[in-house]
PASEBA-1860 file (N, C-alpha, C; in nm, 3 decimals):
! residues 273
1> XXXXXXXX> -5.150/3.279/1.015/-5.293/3.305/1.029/-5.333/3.288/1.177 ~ -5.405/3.396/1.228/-5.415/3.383/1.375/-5.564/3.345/1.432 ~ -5.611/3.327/1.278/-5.807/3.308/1.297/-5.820/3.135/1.300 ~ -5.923/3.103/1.320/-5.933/2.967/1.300/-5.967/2.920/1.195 ~ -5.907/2.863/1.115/-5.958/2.759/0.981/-5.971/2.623/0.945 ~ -6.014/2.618/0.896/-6.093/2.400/0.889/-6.044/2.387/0.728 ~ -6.009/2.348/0.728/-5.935/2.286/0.565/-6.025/2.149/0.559 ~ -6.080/2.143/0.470/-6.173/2.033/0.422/-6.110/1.961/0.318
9> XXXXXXXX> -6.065/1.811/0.291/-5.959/1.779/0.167/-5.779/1.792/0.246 ~ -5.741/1.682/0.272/-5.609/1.720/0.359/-5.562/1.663/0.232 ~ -5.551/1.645/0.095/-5.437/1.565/0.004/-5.359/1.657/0.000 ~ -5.237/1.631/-0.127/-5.166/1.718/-0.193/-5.138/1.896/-0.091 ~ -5.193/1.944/-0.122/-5.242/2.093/-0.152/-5.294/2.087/-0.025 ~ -5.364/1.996/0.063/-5.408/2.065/0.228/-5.329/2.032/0.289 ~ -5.237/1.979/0.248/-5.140/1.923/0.372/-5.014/2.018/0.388 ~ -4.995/2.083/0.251/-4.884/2.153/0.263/-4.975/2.316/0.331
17> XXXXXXXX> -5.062/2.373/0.325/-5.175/2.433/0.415/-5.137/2.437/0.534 ~ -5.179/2.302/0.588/-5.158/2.296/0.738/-5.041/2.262/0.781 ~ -4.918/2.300/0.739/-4.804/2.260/0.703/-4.761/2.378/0.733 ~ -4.806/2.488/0.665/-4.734/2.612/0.670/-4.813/2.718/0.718 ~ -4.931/2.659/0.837/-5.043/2.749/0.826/-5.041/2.820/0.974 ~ -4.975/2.740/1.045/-4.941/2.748/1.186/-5.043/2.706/1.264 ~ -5.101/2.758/1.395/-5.165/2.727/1.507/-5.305/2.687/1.487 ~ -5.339/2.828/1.369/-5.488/2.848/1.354/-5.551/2.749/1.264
25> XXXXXXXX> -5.506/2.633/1.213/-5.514/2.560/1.134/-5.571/2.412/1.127 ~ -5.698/2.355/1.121/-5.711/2.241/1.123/-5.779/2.142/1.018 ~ -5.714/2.032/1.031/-5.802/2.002/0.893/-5.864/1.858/0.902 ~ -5.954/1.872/0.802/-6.014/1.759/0.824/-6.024/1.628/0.750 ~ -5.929/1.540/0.733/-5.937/1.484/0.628/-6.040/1.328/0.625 ~ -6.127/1.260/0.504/-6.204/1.180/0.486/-6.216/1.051/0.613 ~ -6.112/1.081/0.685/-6.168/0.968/0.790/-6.210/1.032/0.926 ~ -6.235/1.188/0.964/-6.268/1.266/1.007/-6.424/1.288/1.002
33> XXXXXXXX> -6.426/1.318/0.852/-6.523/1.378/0.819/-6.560/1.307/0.633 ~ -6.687/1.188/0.620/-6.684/1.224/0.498/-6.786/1.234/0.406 ~ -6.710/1.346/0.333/-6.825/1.382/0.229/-6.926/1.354/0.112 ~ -6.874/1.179/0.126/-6.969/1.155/0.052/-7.089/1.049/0.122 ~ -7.088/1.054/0.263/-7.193/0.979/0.316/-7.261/1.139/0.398 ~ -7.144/1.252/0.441/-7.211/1.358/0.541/-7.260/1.353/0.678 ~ -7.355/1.440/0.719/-7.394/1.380/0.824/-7.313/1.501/0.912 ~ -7.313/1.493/1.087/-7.343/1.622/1.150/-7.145/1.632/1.164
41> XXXXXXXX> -7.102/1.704/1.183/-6.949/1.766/1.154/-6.936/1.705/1.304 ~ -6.810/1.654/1.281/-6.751/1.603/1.433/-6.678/1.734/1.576 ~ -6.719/1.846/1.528/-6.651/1.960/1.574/-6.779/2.068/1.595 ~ -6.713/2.079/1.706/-6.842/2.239/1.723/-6.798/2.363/1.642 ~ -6.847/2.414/1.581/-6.807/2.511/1.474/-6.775/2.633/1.585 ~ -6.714/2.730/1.543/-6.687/2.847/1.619/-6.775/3.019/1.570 ~ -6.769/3.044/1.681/-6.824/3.159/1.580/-6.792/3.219/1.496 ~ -6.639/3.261/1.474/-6.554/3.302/1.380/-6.483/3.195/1.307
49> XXXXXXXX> -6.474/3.165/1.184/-6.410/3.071/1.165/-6.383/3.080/0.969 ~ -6.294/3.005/0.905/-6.306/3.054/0.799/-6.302/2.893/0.739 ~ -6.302/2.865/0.622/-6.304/2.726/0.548/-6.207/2.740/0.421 ~ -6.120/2.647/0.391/-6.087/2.633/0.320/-6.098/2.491/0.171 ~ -6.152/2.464/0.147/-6.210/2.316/0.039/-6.127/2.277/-0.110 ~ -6.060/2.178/-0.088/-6.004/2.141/-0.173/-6.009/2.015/-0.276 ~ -6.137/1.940/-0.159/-6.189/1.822/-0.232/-6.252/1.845/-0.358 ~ -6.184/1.731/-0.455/-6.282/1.734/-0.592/-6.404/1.720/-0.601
57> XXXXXXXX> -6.480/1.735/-0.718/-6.573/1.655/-0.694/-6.618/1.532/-0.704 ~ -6.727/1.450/-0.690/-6.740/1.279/-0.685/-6.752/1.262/-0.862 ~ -6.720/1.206/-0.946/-6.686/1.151/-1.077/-6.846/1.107/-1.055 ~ -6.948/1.088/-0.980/-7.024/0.972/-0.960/-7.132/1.056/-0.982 ~ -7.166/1.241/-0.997/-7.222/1.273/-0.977/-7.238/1.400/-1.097 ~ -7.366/1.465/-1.125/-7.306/1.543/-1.247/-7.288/1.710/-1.139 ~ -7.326/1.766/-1.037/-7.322/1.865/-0.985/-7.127/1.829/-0.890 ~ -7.196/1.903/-0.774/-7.042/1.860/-0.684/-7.197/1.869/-0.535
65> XXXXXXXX> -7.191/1.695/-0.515/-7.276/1.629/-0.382/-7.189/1.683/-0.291 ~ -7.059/1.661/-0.308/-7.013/1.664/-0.169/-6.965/1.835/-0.134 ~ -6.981/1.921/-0.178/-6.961/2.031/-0.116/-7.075/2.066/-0.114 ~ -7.216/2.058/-0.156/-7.342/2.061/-0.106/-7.414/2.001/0.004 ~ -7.292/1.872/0.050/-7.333/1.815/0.191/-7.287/1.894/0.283 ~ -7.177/1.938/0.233/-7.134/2.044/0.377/-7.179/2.202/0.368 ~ -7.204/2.227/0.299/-7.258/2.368/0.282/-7.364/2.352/0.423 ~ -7.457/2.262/0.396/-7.591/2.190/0.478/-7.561/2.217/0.615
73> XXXXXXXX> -7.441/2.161/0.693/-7.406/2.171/0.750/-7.315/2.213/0.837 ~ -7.316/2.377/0.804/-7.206/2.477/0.853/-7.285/2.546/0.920 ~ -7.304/2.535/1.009/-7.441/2.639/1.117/-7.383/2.632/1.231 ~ -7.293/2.771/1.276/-7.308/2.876/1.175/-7.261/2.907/1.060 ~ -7.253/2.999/0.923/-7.135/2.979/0.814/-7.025/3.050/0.857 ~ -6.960/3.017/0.769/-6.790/3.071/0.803/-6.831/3.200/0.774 ~ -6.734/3.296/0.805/-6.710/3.442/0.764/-6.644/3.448/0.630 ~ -6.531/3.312/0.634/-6.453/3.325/0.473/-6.473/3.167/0.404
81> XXXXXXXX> -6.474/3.185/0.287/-6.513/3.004/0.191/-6.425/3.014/0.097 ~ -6.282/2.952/0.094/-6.208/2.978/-0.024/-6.223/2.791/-0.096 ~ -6.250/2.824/-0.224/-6.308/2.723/-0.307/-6.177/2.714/-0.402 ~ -6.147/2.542/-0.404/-6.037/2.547/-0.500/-6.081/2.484/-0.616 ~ -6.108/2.612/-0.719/-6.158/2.546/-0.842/-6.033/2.515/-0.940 ~ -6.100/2.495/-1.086/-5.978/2.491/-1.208/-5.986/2.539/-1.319 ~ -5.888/2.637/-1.342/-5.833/2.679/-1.461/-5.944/2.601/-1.602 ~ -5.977/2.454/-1.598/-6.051/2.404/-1.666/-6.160/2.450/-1.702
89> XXXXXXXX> -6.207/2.580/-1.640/-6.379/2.607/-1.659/-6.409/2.711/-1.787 ~ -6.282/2.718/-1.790/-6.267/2.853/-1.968/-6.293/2.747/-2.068 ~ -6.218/2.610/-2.043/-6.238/2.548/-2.184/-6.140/2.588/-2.288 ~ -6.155/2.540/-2.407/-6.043/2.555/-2.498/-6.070/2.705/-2.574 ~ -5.941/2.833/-2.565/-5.911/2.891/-2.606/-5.846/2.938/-2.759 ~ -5.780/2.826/-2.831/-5.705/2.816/-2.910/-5.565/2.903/-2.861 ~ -5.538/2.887/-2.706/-5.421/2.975/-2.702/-5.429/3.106/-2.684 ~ -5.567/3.125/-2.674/-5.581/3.302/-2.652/-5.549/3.331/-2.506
97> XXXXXXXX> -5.524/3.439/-2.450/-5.546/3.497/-2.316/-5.726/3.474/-2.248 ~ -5.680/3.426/-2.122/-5.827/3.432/-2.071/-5.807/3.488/-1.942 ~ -5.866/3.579/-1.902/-5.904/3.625/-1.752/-6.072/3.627/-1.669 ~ -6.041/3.644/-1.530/-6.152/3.613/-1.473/-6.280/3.699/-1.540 ~ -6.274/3.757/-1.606/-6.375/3.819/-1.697/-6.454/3.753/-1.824 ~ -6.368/3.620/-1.834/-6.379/3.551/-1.965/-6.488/3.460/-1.954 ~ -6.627/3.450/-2.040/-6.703/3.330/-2.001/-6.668/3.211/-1.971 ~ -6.697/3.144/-1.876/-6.725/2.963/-1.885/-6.757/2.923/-1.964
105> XXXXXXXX> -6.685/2.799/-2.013/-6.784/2.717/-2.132/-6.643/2.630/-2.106 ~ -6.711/2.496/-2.002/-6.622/2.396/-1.998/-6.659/2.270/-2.095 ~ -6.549/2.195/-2.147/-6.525/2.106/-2.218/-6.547/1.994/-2.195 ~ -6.513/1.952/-2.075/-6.509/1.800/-2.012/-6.610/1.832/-1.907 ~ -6.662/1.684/-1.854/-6.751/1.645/-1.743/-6.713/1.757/-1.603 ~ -6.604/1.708/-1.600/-6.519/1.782/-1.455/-6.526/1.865/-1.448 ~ -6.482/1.962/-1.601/-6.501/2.139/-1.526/-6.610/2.178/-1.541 ~ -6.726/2.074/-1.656/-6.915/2.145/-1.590/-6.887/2.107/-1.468
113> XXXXXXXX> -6.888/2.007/-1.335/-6.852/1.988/-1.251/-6.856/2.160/-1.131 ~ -6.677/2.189/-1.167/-6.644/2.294/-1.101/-6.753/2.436/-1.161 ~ -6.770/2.439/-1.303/-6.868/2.532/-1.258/-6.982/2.515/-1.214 ~ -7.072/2.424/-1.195/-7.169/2.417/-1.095/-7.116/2.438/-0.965 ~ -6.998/2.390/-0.887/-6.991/2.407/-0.744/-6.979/2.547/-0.723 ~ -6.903/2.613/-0.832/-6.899/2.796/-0.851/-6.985/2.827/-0.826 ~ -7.092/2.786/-0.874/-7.230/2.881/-0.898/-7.257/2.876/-0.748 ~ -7.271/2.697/-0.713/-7.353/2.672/-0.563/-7.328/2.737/-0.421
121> XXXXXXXX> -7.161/2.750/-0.460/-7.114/2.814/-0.318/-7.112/2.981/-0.339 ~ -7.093/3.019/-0.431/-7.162/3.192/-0.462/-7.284/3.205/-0.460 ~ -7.412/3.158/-0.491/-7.509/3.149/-0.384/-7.570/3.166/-0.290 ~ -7.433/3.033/-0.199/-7.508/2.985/-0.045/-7.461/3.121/-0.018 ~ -7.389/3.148/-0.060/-7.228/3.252/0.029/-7.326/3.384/0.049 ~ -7.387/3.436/-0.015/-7.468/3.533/-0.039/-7.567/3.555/-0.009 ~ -7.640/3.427/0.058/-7.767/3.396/0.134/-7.694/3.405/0.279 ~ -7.631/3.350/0.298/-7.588/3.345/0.493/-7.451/3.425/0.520
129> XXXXXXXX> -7.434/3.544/0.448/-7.293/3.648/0.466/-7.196/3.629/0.471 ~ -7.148/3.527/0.380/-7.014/3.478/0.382/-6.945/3.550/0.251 ~ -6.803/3.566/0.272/-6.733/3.624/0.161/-6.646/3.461/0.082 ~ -6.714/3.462/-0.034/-6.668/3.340/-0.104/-6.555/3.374/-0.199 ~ -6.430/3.302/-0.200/-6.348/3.364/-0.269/-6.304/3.215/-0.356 ~ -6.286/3.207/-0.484/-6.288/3.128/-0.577/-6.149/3.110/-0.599 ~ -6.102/2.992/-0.660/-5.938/3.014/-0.648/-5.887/2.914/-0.815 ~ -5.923/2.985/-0.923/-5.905/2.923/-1.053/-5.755/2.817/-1.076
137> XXXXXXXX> -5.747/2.729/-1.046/-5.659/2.659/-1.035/-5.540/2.589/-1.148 ~ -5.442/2.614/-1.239/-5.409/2.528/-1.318/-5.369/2.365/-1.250 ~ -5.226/2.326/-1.355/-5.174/2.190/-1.326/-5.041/2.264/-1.181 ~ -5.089/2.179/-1.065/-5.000/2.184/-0.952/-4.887/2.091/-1.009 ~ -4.789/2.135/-0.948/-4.622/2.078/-0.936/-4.553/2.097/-0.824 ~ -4.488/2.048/-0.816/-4.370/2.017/-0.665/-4.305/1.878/-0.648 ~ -4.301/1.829/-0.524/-4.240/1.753/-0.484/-4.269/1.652/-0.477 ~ -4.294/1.529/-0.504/-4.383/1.434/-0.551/-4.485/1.464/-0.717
145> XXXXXXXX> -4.445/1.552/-0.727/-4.524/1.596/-0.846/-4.462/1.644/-1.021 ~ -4.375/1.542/-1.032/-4.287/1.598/-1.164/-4.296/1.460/-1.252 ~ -4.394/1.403/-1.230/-4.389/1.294/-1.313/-4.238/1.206/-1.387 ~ -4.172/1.198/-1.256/-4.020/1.156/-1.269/-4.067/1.012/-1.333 ~ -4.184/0.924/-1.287/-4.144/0.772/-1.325/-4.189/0.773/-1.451 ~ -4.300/0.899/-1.497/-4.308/0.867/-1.646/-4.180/0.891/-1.719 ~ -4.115/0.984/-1.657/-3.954/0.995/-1.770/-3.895/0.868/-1.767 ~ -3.876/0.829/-1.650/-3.789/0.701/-1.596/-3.850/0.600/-1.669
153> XXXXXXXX> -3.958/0.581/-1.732/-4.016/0.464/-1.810/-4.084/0.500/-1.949 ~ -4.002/0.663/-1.997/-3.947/0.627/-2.163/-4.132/0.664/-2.234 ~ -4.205/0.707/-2.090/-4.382/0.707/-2.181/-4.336/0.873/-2.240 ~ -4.416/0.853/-2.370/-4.432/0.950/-2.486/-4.510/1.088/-2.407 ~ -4.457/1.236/-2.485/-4.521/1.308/-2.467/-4.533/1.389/-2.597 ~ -4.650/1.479/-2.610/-4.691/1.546/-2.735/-4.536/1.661/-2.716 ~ -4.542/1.634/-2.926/-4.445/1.731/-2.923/-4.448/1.850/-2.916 ~ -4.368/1.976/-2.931/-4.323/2.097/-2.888/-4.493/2.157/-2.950
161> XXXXXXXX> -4.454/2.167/-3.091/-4.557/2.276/-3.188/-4.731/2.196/-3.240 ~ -4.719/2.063/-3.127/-4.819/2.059/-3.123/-4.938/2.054/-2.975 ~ -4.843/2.117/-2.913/-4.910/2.128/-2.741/-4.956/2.274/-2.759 ~ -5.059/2.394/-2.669/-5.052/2.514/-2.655/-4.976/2.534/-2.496 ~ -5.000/2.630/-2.508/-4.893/2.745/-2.390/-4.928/2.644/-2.256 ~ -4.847/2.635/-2.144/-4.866/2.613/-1.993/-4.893/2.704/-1.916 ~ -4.995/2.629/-1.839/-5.008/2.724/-1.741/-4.995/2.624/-1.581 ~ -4.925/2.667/-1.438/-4.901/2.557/-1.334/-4.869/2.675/-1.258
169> XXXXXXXX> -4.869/2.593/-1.128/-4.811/2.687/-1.024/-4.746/2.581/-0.902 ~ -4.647/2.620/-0.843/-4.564/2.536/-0.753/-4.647/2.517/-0.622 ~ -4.673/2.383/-0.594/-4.752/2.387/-0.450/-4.733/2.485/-0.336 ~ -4.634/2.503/-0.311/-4.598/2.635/-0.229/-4.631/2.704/-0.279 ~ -4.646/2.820/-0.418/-4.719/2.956/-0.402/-4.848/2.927/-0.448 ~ -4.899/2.807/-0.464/-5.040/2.806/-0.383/-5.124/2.858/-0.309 ~ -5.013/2.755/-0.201/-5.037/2.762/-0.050/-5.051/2.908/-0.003 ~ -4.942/3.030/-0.049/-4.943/3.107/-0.007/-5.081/3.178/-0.065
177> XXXXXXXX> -5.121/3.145/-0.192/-5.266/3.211/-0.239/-5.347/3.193/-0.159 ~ -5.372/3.051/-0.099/-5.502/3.008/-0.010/-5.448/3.088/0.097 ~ -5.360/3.119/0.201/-5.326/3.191/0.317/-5.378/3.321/0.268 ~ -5.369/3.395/0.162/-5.385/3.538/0.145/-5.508/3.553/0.113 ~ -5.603/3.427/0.014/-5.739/3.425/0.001/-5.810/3.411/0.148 ~ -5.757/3.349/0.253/-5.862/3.326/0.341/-5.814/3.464/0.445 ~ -5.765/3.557/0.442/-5.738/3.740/0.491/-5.877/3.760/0.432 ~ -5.884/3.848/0.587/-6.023/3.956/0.560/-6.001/4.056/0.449
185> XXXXXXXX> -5.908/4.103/0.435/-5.842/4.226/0.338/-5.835/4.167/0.202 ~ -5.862/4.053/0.178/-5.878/4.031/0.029/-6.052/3.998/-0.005 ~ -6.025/4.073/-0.080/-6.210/4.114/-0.141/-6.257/3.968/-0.220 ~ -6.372/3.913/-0.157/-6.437/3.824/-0.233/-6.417/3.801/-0.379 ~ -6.435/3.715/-0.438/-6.429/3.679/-0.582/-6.368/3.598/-0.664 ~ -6.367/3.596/-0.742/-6.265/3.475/-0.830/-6.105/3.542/-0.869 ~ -6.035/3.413/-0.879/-5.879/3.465/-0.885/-5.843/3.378/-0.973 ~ -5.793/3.396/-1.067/-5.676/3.278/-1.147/-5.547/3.309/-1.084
193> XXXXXXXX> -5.486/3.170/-1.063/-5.361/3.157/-1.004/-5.260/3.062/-1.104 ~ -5.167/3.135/-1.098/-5.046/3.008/-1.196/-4.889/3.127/-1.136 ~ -4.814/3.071/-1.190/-4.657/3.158/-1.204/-4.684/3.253/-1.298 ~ -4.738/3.197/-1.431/-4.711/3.333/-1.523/-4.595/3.290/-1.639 ~ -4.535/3.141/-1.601/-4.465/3.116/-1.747/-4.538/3.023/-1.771 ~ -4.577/3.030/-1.957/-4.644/2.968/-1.989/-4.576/2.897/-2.095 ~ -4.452/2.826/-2.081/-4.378/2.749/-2.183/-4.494/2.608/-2.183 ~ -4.451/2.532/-2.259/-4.553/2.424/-2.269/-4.491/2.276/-2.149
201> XXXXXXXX> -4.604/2.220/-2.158/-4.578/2.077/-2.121/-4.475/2.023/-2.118 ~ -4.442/2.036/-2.250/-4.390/1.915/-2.351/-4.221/1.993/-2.262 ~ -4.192/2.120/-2.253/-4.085/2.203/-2.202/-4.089/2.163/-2.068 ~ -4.175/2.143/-1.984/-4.180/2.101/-1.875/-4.096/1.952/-1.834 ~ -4.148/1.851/-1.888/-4.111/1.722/-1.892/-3.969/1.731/-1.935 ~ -3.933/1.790/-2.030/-3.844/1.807/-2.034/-3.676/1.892/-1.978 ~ -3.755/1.976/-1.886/-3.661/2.024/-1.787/-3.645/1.960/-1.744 ~ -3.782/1.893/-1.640/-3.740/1.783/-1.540/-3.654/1.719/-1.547
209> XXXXXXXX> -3.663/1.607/-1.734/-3.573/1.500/-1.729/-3.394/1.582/-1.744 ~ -3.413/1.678/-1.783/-3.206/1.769/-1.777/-3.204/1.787/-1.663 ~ -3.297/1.826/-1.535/-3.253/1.844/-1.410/-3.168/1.703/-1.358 ~ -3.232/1.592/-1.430/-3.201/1.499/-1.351/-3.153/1.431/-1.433 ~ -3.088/1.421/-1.553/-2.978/1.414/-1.624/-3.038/1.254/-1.687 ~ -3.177/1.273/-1.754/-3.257/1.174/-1.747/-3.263/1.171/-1.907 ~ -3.285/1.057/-1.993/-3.294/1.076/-2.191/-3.429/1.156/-2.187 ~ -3.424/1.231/-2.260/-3.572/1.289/-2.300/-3.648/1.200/-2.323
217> XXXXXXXX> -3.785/1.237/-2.295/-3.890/1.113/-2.344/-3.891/1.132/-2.502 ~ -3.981/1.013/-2.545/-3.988/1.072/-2.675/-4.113/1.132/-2.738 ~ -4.092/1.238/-2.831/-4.232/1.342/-2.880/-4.315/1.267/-2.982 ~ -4.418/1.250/-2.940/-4.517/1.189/-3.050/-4.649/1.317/-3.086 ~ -4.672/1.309/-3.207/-4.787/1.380/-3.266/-4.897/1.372/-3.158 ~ -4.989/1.485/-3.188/-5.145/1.519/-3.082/-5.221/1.400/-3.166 ~ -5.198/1.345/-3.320/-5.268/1.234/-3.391/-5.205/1.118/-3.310 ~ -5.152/1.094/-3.278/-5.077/0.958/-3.238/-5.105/0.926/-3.075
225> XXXXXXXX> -5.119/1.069/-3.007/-5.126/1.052/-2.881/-5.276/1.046/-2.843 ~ -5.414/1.080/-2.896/-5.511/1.043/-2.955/-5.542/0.899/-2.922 ~ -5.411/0.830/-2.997/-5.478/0.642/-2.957/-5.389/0.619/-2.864 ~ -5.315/0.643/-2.794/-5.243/0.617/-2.668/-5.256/0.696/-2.521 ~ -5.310/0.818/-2.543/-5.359/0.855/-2.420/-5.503/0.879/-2.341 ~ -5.499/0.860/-2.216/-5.665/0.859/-2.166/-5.703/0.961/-2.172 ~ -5.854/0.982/-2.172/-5.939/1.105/-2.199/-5.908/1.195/-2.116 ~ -5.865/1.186/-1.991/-5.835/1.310/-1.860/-5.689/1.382/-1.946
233> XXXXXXXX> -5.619/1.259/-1.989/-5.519/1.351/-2.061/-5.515/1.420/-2.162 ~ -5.635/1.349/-2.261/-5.645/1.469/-2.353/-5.692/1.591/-2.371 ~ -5.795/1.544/-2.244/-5.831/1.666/-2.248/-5.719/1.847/-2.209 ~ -5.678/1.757/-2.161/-5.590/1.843/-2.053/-5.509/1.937/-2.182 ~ -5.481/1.831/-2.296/-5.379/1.883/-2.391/-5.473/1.964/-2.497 ~ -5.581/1.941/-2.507/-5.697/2.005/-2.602/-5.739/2.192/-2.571 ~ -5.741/2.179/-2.423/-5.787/2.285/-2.380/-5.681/2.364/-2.457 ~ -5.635/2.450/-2.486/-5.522/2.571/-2.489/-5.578/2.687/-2.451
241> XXXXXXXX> -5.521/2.761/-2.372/-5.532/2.853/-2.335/-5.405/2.926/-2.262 ~ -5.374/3.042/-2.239/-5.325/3.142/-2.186/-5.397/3.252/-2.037 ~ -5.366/3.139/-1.908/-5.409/3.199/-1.825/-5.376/3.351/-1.767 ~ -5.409/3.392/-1.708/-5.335/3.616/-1.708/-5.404/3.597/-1.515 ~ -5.299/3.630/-1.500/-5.283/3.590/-1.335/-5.263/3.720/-1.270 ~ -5.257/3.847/-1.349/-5.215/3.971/-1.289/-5.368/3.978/-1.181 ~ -5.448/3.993/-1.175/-5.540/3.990/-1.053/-5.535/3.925/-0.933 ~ -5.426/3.835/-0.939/-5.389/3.760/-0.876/-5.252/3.850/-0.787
249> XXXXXXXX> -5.201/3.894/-0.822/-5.086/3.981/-0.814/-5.118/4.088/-0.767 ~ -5.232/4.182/-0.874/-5.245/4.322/-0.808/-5.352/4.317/-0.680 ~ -5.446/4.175/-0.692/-5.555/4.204/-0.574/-5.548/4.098/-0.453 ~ -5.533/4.002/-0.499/-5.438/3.884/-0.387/-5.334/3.923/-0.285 ~ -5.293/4.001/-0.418/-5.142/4.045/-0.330/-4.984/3.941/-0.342 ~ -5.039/3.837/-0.395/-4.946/3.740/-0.451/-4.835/3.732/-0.593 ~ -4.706/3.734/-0.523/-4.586/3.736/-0.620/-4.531/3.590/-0.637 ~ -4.557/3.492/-0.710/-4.486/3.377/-0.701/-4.355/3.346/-0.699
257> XXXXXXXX> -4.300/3.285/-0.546/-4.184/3.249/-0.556/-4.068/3.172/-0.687 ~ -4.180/3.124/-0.728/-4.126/3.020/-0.849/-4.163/3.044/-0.944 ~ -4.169/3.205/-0.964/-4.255/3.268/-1.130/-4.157/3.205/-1.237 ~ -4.000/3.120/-1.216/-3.954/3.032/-1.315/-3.961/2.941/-1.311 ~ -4.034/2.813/-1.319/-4.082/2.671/-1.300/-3.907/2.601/-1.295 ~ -3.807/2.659/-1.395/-3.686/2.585/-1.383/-3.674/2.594/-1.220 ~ -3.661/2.731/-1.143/-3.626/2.753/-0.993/-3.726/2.634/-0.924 ~ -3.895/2.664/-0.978/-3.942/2.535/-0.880/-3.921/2.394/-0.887
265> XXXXXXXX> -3.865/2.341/-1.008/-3.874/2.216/-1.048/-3.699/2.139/-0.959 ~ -3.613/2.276/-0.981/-3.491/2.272/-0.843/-3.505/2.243/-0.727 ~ -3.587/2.345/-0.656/-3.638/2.283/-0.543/-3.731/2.196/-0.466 ~ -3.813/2.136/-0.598/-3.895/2.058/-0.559/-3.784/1.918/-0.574 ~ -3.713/1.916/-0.672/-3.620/1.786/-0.632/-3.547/1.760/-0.505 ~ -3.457/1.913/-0.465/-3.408/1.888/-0.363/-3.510/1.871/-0.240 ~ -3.629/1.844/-0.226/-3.621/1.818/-0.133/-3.700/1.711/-0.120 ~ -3.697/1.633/-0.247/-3.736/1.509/-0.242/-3.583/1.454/-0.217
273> X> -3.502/1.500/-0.233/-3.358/1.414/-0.170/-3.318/1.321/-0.334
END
């Protein structure tokens, strides 16, 4: 990328960004800049410039405060606003196919959450000429991210025929979504992003632990896991749905390197060593 961009949120997901983003790339993470006190940006904005936002929102709040503090203060606005929302805002499907065509109707606190910040930054974006591009997010995986110590410590996961379909995408072809979302040549709008295999969870955890030659955890009922797991997790397992990522493909322009989670879950070990 040869334009200038401000990555707002350096965790996970901005770091590998500015990681692979090259020159034009800076980011800003909470001891920089933060969003939940605000206040005037430590940087003179440029005239050209694009944004990238990955911070959640505050648990503390029922809208999203903190990307409304900075909206406030982007004068001038960016030319590009890529928003990293989540897959969460469809809500539970029973397993059907959903695409960016499909109403909202979120389930949990969090994804009313992300669709309010949807609404707010399509909006602002539209009041001060910015092209806002939305980035529907499932469950990220990679390198630090395979939940090795839950295998390594034997915690339960729902079994096979009672989880619905997966949907994830490898931090790297992410990354490459946000690089291709923040191109002038990709047209404003919302995108669902994942690989495109949608084996379950429960298949997931369990590659991991054969990659690494680990006992399977053991499968407990969606009744059983009910009184043993926290609400972020159930929810997570409640939703079902079938994300459809071809818009992602034909208008992004994005082919995922790791459209087989076995290939990403390989290389995300090796290079944890």
């Amino acid at each position: 990328m040869s334009f200038p961009t401000l990555v707002f949120g350096v965790g996970y997901l901005g770091k590998r960004v500015c990681t692979q983003g090259g020159h034009g790339i800076r980011g800003l993470p909470r001891a920089d800049y933060d969003l939940d006190t605000g206040g005037e940006l430590p940087i003179d904005l440029p005239a050209d410039y694009r944004v990238l936002y990955t911070v959640p929102p505050s648990r503390e709040s029922e809208g999203d405060t903190r990307l409304e503090r900075l909206l406030e203060v982007l004068d001038p606005a960016p030319q590009r606003f890529v928003y990293i929302s989540t897959t969460g805002v469809y809500g539970d499907h029973g397993g059907k196919d959903v695409d960016e065509s499909t109403p909202v109707r979120p389930g949990s606190p969090g994804a009313a959450q992300r669709v309010a910040a949807e609404s707010a930054l399509t909006e602002w974006a539209a009041r001060n000429g910015c092209a806002a591009v939305i980035l529907r997010v499932p469950g990220i995986y990679g390198p630090g991210r395979l939940g090795i110590d839950r295998i390594r410590e034997g915690s339960p996961i729902v079994r096979e025929e009672d989880v619905g379909p997966g949907n994830r995408i490898h931090v790297d072809d992410l990354a490459t979504c946000c690089g291709a979302a923040l191109d002038d040549s990709t047209p404003a709008g919302i995108y669902n992003v994942g690989d495109g295999d949608h084996r379950t969870s429960a298949w997931f955890t369990g590659e991991v632990a054969r990659q690494l030659d680990l006992p399977l955890p053991p499968a407990i009922t969606m009744a059983e896991a009910e009184t043993q797991f926290s609400p972020m997790r159930l929810s997570f397992l409640r939703d079902q749905r079938r994300v459809d990522t071809a818009k992602m493909r034909a208008v992004l322009g994005v082919i995922p390197k790791y459209a087989n989670p076995q290939d990403g879950i390989a290389a995300s070990l090796e290079e944890e060593g």
